[in-house]
C-alpha positions in Angstrom: 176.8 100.3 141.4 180.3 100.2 142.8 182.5 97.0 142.9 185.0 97.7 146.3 187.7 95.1 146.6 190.2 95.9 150.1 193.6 94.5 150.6 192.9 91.4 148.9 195.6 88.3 149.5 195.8 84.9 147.8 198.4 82.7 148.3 198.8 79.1 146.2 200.0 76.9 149.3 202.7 79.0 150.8 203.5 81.2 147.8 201.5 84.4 148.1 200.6 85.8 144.7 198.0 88.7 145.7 199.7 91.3 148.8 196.8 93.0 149.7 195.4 94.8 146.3 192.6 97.2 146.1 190.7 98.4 143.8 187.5 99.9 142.4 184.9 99.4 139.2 182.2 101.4 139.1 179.0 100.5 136.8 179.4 101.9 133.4 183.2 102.5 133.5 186.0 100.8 131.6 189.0 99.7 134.3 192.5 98.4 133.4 194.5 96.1 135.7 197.6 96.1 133.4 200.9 94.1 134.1 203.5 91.1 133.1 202.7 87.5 133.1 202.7 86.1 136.7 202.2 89.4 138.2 198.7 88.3 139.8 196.0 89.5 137.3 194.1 86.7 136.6 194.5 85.4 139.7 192.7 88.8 141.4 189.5 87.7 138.7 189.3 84.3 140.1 189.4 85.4 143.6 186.8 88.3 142.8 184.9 85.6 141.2 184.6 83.0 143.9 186.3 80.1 142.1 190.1 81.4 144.6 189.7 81.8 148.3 191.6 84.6 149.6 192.7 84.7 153.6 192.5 87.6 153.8 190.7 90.9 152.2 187.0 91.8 151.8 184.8 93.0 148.5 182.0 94.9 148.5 179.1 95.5 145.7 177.1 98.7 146.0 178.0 98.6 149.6 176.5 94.9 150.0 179.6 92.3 151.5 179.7 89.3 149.1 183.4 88.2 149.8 181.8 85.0 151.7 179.2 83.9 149.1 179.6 81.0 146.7 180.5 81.6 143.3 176.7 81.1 141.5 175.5 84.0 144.5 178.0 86.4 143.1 177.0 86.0 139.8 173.7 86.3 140.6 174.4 89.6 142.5 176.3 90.7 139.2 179.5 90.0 138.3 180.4 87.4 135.6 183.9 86.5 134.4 184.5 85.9 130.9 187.9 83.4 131.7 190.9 83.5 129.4 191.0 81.2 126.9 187.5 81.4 125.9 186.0 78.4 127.7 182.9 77.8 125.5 181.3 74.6 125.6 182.4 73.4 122.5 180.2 70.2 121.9 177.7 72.1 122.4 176.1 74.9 119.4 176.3 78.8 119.8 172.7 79.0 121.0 172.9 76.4 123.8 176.2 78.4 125.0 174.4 82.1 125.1 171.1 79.6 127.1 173.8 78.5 129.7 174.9 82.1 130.1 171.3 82.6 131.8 170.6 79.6 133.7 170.5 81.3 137.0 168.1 83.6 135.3 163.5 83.1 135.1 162.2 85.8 133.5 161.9 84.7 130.0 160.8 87.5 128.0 163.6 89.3 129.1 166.1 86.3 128.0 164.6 86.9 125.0 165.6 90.2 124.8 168.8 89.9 126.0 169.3 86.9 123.1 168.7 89.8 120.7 170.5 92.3 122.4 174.0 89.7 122.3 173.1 89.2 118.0 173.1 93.2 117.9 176.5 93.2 119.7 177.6 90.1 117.5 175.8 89.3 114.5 178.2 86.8 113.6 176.8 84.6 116.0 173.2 84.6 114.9 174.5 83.5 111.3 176.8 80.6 113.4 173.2 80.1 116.1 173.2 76.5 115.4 176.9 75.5 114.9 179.1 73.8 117.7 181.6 76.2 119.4 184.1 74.3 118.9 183.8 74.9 114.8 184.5 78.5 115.2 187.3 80.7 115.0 188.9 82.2 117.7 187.6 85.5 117.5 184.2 84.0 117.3 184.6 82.0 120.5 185.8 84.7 122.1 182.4 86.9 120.7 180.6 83.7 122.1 182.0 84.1 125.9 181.4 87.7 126.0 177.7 86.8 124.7 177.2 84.0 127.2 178.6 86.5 130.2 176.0 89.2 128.9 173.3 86.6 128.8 173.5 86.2 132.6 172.8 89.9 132.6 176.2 91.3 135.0 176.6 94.9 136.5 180.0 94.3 136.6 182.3 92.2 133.9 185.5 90.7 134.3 187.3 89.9 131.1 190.4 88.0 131.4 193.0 88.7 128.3 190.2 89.1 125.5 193.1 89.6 123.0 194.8 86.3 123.5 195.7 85.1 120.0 193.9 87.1 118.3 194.2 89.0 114.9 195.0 93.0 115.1 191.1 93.4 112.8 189.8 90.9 115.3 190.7 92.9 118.5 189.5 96.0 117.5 185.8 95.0 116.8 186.1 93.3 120.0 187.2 95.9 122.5 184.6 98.4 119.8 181.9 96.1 121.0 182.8 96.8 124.7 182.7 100.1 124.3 179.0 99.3 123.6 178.3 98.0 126.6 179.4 100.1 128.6 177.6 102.7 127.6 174.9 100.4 128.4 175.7 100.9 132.1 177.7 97.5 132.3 180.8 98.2 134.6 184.1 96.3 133.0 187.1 95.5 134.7 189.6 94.3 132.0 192.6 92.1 132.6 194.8 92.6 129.4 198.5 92.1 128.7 198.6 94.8 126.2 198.7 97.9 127.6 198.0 99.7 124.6 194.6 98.4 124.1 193.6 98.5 127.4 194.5 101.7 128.2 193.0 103.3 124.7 189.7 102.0 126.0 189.6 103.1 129.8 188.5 105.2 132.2 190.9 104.5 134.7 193.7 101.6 135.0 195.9 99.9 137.7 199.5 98.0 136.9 199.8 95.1 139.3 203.4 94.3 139.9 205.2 91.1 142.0 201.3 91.1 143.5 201.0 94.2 144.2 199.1 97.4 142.9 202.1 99.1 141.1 200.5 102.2 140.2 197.0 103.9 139.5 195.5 106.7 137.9 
């Protein structure tokens, strides 16, 4: 399972931010996109995502064309975005977030599964199973939007900045647990402002620059 994206472009009103990127992430492979504020990372996640339209460009899954599908079809095809900044549904507990991860899902015994599978990766959260989100610590949230992504079962994970204000001890358990899944067969592509992390974990890695793919290898 191969995620192709060609000579993608974004622009917010006049201002182009993407200049025609491309980039690969293959299923069961950790890749970087590395680079300074503003440079166009998370805006290449949203587009890949759905949620930005981009004029011009095309993406490609496992040779399928899904850069003209709404945003709950490409999930459904396989790639889910955990957003920066967590995003958990606060007023509502830990268990109802990881249920909301597989509402495009039906097969319920494997829901179940996956519901264990998540507590494996996360323990923490089946001790917190019936607390709001909002109660928890950062690095718990951020455990809870990597659970509720997994729960929607993706080929192919975006993660946007998973080390925002985070502790050092915090970080580390995080980007151990990715590691995990991977080796799982889950495909990752990682948006992350320090390099030094993001590179210690991946296969391969771009650096985005001014919009524009910079350098790979």
């Amino acid at each position: 399972m191969v995620l192709k994206v060609e000579n993608l472009r974004v622009s917010y009103g006049k201002i182009e931010v993407l200049k025609g990127i491309t980039l690969e992430v293959s299923q069961g492979c950790i890749t970087a996109l590395v680079g300074a504020n503003g440079a166009g990372k998370s805006t290449a996640l949203m587009a890949i995502s759905g949620i930005l339209p981009f004029k011009e460009g095309s993406m490609e899954l496992d040779g399928r064309q899904i850069d003209r599908i709404r945003p709950d079809e490409i999930v459904s095809s396989g790639i889910v975005q955990v957003p920066e900044g967590r995003r958990v549904f606060r007023g509502l507990t830990v268990l109802e977030n990881l249920q909301l991860g597989a509402f495009l899902r039906r097969e319920g015994p494997k829901i179940k599964e996956d519901m264990e599978r998540v507590f494996g990766l996360f323990p923490i959260l089946a001790e917190r199973k019936g607390q709001e989100a909002g109660t928890l610590s950062g690095g718990e949230q951020q455990m809870l939007a990597i659970g509720r992504a997994l729960m929607a079962k993706p080929k192919i994970l975006l993660l946007d900045e998973p080390s925002l204000g985070l502790a050092p001890l915090i970080v580390e358990k995080i980007f151990a647990v990715l590691l995990r899944i991977q080796l799982e067969g889950v495909g990752i592509l990682l948006v992350e402002q320090n390099a030094r992390w993001a590179l210690e974990v991946s296969a391969w890695a771009y650096v985005i620059e001014t919009g524009k793919i910079a350098l790979e290898g």
